[in-house]
Each structure stands twice: as C-alpha cells, then as structure tokens.
C-alpha positions as CSV (number, residue, x, y, z in Angstrom):
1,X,0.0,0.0,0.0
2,X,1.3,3.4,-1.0
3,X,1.6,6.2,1.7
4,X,-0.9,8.8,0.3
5,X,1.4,12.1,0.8
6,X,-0.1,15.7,1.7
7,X,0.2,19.0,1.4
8,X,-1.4,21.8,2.8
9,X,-3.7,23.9,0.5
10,X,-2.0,26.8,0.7
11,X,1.5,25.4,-0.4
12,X,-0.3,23.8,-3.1
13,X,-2.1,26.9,-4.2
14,X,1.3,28.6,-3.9
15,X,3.0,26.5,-6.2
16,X,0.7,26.5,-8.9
17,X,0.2,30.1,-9.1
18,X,4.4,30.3,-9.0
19,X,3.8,28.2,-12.2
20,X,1.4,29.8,-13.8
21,X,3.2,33.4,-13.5
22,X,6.7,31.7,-14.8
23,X,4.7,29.7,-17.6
24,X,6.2,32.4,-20.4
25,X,9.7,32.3,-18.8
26,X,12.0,31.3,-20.9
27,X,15.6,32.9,-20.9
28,X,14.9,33.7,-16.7
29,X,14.9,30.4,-14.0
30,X,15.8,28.5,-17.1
31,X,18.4,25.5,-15.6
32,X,20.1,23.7,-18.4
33,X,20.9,20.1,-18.6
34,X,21.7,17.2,-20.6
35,X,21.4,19.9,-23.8
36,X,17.7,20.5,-22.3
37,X,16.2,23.9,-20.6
38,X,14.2,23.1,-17.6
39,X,12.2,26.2,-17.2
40,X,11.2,27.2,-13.3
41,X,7.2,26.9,-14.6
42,X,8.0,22.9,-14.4
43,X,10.3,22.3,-11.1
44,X,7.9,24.3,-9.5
45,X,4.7,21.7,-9.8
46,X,6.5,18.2,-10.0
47,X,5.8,18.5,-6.3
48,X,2.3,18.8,-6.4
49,X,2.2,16.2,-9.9
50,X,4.3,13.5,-7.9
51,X,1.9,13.9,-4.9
52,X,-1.4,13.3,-7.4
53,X,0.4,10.6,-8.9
54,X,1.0,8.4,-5.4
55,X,-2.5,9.5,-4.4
56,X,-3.8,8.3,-7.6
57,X,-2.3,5.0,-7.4
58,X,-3.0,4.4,-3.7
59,X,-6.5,4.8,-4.5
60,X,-6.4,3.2,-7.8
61,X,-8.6,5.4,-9.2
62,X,-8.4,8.3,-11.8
63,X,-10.2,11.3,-12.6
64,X,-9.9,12.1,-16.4
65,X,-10.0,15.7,-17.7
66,X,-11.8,16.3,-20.5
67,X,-10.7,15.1,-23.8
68,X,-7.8,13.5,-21.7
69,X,-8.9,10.2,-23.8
70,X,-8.2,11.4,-27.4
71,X,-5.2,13.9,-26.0
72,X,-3.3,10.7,-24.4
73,X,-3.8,8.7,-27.5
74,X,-2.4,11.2,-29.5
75,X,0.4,11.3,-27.3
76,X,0.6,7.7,-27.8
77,X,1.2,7.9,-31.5
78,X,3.3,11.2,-30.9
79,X,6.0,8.5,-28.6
80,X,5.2,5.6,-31.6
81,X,6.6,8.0,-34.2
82,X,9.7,9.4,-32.3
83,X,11.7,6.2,-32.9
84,X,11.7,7.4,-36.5
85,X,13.3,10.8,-35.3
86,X,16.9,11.1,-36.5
87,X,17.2,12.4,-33.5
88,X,16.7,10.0,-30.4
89,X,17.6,12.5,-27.9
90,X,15.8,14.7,-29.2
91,X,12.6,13.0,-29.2
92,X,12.8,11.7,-25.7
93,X,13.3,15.2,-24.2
94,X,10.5,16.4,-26.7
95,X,8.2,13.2,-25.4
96,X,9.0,13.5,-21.5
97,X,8.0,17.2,-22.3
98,X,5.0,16.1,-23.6
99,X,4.4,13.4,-21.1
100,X,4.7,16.7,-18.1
101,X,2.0,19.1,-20.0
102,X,-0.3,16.1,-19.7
103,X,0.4,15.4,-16.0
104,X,-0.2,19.3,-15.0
105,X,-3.7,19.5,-16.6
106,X,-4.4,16.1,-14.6
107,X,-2.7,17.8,-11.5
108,X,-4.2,21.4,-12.1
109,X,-7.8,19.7,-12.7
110,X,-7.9,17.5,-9.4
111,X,-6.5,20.4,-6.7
112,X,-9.6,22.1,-8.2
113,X,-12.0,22.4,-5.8
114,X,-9.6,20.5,-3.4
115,X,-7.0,23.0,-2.8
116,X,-8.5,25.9,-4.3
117,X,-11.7,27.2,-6.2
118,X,-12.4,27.8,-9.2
119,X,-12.7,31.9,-8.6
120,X,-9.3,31.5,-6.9
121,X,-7.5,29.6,-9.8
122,X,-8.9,32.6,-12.5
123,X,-8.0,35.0,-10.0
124,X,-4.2,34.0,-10.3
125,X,-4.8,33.2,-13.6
126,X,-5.4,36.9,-14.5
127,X,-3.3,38.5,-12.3
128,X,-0.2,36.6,-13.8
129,X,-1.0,38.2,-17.4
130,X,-0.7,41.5,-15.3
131,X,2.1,40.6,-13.3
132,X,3.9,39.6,-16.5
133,X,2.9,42.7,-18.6
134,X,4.0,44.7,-16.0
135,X,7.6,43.2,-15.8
136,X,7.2,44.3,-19.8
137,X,6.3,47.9,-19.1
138,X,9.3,48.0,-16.4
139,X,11.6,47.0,-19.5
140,X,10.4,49.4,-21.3
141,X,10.6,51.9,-18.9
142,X,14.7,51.0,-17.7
143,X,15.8,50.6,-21.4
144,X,15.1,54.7,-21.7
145,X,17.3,54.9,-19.1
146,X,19.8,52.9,-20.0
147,X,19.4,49.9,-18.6
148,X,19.0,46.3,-20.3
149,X,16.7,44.1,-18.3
150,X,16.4,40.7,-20.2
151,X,15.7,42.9,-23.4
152,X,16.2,40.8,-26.6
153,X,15.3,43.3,-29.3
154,X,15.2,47.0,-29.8
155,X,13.8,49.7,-31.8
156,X,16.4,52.0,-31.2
157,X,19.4,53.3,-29.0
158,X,16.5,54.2,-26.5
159,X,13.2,52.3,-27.2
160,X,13.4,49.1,-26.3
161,X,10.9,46.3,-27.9
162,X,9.5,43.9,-24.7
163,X,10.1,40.6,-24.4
164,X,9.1,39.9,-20.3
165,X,11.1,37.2,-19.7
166,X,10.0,35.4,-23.4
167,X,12.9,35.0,-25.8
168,X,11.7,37.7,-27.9
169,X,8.7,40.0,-28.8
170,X,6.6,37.7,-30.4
171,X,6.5,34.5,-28.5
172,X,5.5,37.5,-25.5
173,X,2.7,38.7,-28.0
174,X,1.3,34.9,-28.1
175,X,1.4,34.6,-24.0
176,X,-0.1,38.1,-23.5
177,X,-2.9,37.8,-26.3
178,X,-4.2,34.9,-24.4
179,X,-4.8,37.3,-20.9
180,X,-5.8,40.1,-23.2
181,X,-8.8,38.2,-25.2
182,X,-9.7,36.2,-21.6
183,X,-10.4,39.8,-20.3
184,X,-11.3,41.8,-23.1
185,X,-14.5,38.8,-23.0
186,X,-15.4,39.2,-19.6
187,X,-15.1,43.2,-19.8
188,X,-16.9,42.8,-23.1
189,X,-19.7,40.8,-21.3
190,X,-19.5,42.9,-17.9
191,X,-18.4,39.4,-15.8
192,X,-17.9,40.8,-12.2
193,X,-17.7,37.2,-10.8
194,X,-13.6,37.2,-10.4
195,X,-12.9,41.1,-10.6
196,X,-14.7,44.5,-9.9
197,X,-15.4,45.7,-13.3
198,X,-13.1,49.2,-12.8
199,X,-10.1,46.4,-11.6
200,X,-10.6,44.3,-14.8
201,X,-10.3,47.0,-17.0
202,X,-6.9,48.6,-15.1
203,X,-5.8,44.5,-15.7
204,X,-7.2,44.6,-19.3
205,X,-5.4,48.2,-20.2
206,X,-2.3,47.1,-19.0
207,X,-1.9,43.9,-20.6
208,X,-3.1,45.7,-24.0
209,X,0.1,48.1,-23.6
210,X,2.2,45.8,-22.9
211,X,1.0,44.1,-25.8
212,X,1.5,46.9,-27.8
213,X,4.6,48.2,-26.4
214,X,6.0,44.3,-27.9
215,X,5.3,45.7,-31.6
216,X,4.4,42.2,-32.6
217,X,2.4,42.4,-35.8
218,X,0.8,39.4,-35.1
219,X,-0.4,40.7,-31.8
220,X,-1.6,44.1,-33.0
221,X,-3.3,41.6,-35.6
222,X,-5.1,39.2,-33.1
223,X,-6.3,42.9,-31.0
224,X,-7.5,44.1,-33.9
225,X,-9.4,41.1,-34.9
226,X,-11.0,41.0,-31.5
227,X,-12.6,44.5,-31.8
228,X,-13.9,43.8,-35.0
229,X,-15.5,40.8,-33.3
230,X,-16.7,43.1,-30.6
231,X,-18.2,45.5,-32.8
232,X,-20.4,42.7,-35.2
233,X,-21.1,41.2,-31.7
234,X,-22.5,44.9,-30.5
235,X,-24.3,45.7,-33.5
236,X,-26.3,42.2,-34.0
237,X,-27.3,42.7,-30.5
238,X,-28.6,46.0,-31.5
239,X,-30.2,45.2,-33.8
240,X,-32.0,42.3,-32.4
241,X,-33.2,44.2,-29.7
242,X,-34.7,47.3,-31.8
243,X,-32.8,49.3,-28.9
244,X,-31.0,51.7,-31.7
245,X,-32.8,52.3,-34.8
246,X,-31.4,51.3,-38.5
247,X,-30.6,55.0,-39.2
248,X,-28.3,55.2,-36.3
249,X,-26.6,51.4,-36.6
250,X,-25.9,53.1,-40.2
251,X,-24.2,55.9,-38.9
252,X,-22.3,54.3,-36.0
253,X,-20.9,52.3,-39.3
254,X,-20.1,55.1,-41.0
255,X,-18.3,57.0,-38.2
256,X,-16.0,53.4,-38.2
257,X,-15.5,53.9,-41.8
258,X,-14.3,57.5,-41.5
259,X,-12.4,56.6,-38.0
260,X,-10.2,54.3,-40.6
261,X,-9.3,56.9,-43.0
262,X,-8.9,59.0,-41.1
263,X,-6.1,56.8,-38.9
264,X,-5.0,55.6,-42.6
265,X,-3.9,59.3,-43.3
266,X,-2.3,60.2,-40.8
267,X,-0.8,57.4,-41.0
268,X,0.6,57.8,-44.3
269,X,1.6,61.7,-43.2
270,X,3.5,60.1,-40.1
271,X,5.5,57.7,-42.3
272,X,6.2,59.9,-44.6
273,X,7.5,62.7,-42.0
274,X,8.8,60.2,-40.1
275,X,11.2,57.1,-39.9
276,X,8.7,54.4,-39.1
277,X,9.9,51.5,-41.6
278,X,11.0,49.4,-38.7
279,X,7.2,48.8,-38.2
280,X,7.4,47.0,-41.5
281,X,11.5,45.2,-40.7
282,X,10.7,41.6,-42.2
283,X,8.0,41.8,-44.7
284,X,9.2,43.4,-47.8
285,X,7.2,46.7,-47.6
286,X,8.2,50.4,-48.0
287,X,11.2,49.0,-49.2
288,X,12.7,46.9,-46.3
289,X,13.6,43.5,-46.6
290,X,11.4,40.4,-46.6
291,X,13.6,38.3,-44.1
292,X,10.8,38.0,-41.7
293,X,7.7,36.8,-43.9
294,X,9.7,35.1,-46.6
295,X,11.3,32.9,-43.6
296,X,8.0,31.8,-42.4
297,X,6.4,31.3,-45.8
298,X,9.9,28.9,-47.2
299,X,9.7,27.0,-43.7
300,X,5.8,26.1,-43.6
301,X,6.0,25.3,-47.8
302,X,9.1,22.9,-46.7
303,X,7.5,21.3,-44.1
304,X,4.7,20.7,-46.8
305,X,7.7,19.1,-48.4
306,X,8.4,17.2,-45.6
307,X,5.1,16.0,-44.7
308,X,4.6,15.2,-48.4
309,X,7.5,12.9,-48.5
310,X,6.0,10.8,-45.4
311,X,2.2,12.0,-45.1
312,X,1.1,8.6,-42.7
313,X,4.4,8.1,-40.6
314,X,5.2,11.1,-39.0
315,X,8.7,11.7,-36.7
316,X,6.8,12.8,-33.8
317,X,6.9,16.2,-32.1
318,X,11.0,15.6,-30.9
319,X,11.7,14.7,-34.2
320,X,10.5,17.7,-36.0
321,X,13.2,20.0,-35.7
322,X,16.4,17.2,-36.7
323,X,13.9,16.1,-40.0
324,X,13.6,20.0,-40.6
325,X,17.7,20.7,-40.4
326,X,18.3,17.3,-42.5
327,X,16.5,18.6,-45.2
328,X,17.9,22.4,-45.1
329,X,21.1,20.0,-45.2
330,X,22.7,21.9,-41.7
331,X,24.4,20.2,-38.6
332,X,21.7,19.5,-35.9
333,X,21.8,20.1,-32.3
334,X,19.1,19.8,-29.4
335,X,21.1,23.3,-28.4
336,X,19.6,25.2,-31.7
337,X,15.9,24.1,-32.0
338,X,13.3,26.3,-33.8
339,X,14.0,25.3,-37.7
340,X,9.9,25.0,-37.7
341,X,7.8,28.1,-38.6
342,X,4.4,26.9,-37.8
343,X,2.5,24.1,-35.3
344,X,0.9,23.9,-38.7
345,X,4.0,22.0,-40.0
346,X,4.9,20.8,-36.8
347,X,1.7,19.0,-36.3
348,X,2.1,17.8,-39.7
349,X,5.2,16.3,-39.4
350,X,5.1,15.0,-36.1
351,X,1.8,13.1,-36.6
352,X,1.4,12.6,-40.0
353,X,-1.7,12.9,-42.1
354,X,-3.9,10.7,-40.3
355,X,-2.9,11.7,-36.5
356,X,-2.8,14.8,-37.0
357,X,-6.9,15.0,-36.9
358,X,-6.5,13.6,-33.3
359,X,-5.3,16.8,-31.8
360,X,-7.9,18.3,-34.0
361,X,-10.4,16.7,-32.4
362,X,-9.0,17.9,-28.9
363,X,-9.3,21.0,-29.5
364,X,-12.6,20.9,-30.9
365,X,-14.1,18.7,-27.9
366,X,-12.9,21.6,-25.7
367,X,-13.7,24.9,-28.0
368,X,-17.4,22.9,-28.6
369,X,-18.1,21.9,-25.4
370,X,-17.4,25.2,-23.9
371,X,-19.7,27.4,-26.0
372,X,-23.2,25.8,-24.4
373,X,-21.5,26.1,-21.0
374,X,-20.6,29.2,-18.9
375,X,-19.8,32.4,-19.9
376,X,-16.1,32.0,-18.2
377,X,-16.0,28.7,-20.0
378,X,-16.9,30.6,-23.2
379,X,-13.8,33.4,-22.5
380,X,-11.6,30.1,-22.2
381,X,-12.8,29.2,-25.4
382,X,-12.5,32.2,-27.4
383,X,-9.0,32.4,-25.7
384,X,-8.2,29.2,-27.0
385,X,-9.3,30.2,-30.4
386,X,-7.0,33.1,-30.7
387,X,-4.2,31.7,-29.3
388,X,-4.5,28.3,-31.7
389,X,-4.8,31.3,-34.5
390,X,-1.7,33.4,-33.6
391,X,0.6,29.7,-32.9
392,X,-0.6,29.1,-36.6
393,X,3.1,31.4,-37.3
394,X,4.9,30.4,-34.7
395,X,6.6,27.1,-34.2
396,X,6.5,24.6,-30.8
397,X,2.8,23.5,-29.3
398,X,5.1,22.6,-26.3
399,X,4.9,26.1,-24.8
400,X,3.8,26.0,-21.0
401,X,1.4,28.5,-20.9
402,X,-0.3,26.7,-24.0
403,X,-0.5,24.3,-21.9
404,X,-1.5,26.1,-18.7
405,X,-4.4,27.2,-20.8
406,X,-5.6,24.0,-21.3
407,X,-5.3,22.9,-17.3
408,X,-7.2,26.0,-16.9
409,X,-9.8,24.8,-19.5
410,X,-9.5,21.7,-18.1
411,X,-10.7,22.5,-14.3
412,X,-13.1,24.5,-15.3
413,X,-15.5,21.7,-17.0
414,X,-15.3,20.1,-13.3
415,X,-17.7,20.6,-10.5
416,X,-16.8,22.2,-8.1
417,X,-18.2,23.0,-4.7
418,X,-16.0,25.9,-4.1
419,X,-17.4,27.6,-6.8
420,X,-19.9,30.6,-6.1
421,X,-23.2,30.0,-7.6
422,X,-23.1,33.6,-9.1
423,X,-20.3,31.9,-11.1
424,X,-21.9,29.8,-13.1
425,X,-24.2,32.1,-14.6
426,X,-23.8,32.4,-18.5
C-alpha cells in the first residue's frame, strides 16, 4: 500500500500560481541540462504532480479531464513516431516534455475544488497576465534609461521592444494575447464574478500596452481582430433588440469607416515625415527587406515538403526539428531548436496525415463543449481560439502557458463545490 502524501492547500495553491506566472519564462529560471532547458514553470509543480500521482495509485482510481482520452492517445502515437526521429535525444526530451503538460492539466484539474476554487484559480490566472505585462512595461521603462533588463530586441538606441522574460517580442505577444482576449471577453460581457469591473479594466489596459509596447504584428493583428468581433457582436445585439434604430446602426458604421481613413492618413503623413519603416522590418514593404515573412512562408511550404514525402508516418513532435535541419542540409543540435515556422507544419510532421486529426479533435471537444457552458467557459474558449490562431506562425505546441491554458480549461468543466453560484451564470 502506497503512503498517500499531503500537502497543505495553501502550499499547493502557492505553487501553482508560482507556475502559472513563470509559464512564459523562458531565458529567466531557465536551468540547463543534458542539452535540455528546464524552465522554473516545471520544477515548481512536479511537487504537487508527484503527490497526485502516489495519491492516484493508492486509491487506484483516476479522474480524467476532458478530452484527456483522445489527448493521451495522441500522445501515444506522438511517442510511436519518435523512434523514427533522426534524433533519439531529441525526441525523448520532446516526449517527456510532452508526457509533463499532460500530467499538469491532470494535476491542475484535481487540486480544483480541493486546494483551491475555481474563482481562486482565475484569479491568479489573470493577475499573472498583469504581473507579466507589468515586468514588460518596467523593461520598457529601464531601457530609456539605460538599462537592459532581459531585453532581446530594440527599436532604437532608447526604445526598447518587450520581451518579459519570453525570448523575444513575439513569443511574449502569443502569451499576453491569451490574458488580453480572456479579459477583453469578460469586460466585453461585464463578468464581475472574479474582478470589480473598474479592476478588470486597469488589468485589461495594462496587458493591452504591454501588448503593444511588444510591436508584434501578429499581436496588433489578433487585438484588432477582437474589436472587429466586438463591434459585429455589438451591433447584432442592436439590432436584435430594436434598442437603436437602423438609421443610427448606419451611422455608427459610417463614423468606423471615417475613424479608418482618417487613422490611414495620418498614417501615411506620419510615415512619410517620419522614420517608421522598422514597423514593416521583415515583410518586404516600403522598401525593407522580406527576411521575416519570406522565412516563415519557405519553412511552412518545406515542411509541406516534408510531410509530403512521409504524409502517414510522421517523426513525432522531438523529431520535428532534426527532420527539418536534415532537409535544409545543416548540422543538428538539441542546443539550436526552432528550424519550424508553424504548429501547422509541426503537427504535420510529427503526426502525419492521419494523427494529426486527433489533436484536431482535442481541440474541438474543448472549443465545442465550452460554447453551451458558462460564460467563463466561453472566455476560455474564445482564448483558446486566438491563441490556436496566432501559434498558426509560430513554431512549438510545447509552450507551458499553452498548456496552462488548457489545465485551466481543463478544471473549469469540473464541478466544483468551491465555486460561487453567481459563477456559473452564462
């Protein structure tokens, strides 16, 4: 009989929101070894995963997320396929890796409503997007003074583009869009159940900065996207409810349509009075070079290649990056991953044509069964939605706060008797 081992809530609680705020770390608490980085987001919740673990096997019982069953037999076919990875290490780091995201959501899912509640856990979960954003604004801030705090890129001798504690702008522009849309949803649908609405929309405006301040394209991109979808949303609703009449649903419309070219001339005066082609560094416009777009578009239409050389055997997700250097015909190291553009072509390669509709599935059992649920279900969702969308040009599905996202997801389809009834109101 196994010892069943236990830990106070509040140490539990502790530890998961220390992993939840250092899920985008990744050049800060970052221990290397064996050739692998072992970011502080992990070390800090193998305590609380090894103590679910013995519990689970002294009771010989398990409580399964949901999805968990098509999730671990993707992961099944994910460890098949790495033994056709040229490279083995590689592909075991890249498994165990995989192995650990699917042990947190089963850790993160059970403390639910044991060690914490539900309000709790989205509590934290908000405040680390804030927490973060704020690191971002503080780099910003030092670099006009002179001072380099974990800043990876720059748009100047003064103005520094943030990062956090993420290796560069962008992969901090896919964390922060994920706290962005979660709150923008709630503000959107004025969901007081975790936050005052005045404190959501200090957390909201500061995350949307921060997000700016990164000058990720893609980020701007996925913001913009989500106020379109907020006005369409607005409008049907309306329209629906006879509140504002045609003629003035017509001229809100018109004063967008003015408010845009308006913003697209002065626009045009400011970059033509003013040096802002660094906006544009990457994609070929205004006469800067393509290095950017052209790398993305060349390493999603060779992973095509790829795929299309072996489109039922795939080399699983460690094997993605050695398959990817073999056929750009360069040395391979586990020290230099990131050949991959896209989880487009990742997924693709790593679980060929037929697998690859497994994680598919995943995603859609969560994204479907969370739009007839709550409205904080349906925030999770839509969250999950842009974040699937802006990963779509950026390469690794491994990321931990992907992944934290999805233990979120996860403990919020369980009941829970922590949870306020006012909480599950749609």
């Amino acid at each position: 009989m196994i010892k069943i081992i236990k830990m106070p809530r509040n140490a539990v609680e502790f530890l998961v929101a220390l992993s939840i705020v250092s899920s985008s770390f990744d050049i800060f608490l970052v221990i290397n070894l064996f050739g692998f980085n072992f970011r502080f987001t992990q070390l800090v919740i193998i305590p609380i995963i090894v103590i679910w673990a013995v519990g689970c096997l002294s009771k010989g019982k398990i409580s399964f997320p949901k999805g968990m069953p098509v999730l671990l037999l993707w992961a099944v076919i994910q460890i098949f396929f790495s033994f056709r990875s040229p490279s083995l290490k590689n592909a075991v780091g890249y498994n165990l890796w995989l192995i650990f995201d699917i042990l947190m959501i089963f850790a993160v899912h059970y403390y639910c409503g044991k060690a914490f509640s539900k309000i709790r856990l989205m509590r934290i979960y908000i405040n680390s997007f804030e927490i973060v954003s704020i690191i971002g604004l503080l780099q910003f801030f030092l670099y006009f003074f002179g001072i380099n705090f974990y800043v990876t890129q720059t748009w100047g001798s003064r103005l520094a583009r943030i990062n956090g504690f993420s290796y560069e702008p962008s992969f901090y522009a896919t964390y922060l869009i994920m706290g962005f849309i979660l709150s923008s949803y709630l503000l959107f649908y004025k969901d007081e159940n975790f936050f005052k609405y005045k404190e959501l929309r200090r957390k909201q405006l500061i995350i949307a900065l921060a997000l700016f301040l990164s000058s990720s394209r893609m980020g701007w991109l996925m913001m913009a996207i989500w106020f379109v979808f907020e006005a369409i949303i607005e409008l049907k609703w309306l329209m629906k409810t006879n509140k504002v009449s045609k003629k003035k649903i017509w001229f809100i419309l018109s004063i967008i349509v003015l408010s845009v070219v308006i913003l697209v001339v002065a626009y045009g005066y400011a970059f033509s009075h003013f040096d802002l082609t660094f906006l544009f560094n990457g994609l070929g416009l205004f006469g800067t070079s393509s290095h950017s777009s052209s790398a993305r578009i060349n390493g999603l239409m060779l992973s095509f290649k790829i795929f299309n050389d072996s489109p039922l055997a795939g080399y699983g997700l460690g094997g993605v990056d050695p398959i990817t250097a073999q056929y750009m015909g360069v040395t391979y190291s586990t020290l230099n991953n990131g050949y991959s553009t896209s989880i487009i072509g990742d997924l693709l390669i790593a679980s060929g044509g037929l697998a690859v509709f497994i994680i598919i599935a995943y995603f859609c059992i969560m994204i479907r069964n969370s739009l007839c649920k709550t409205r904080i279900q349906k925030a999770l969702s839509a969250t999950l939605v842009f974040e699937l969308i802006i990963l779509c040009f950026n390469q690794n599905i491994l990321r931990p706060y992907f992944w934290m996202h999805l233990a979120v997801m996860s403990a919020f389809y369980k009941p829970d008797r922590m949870m306020l009834r006012t909480a599950f109101k749609g």
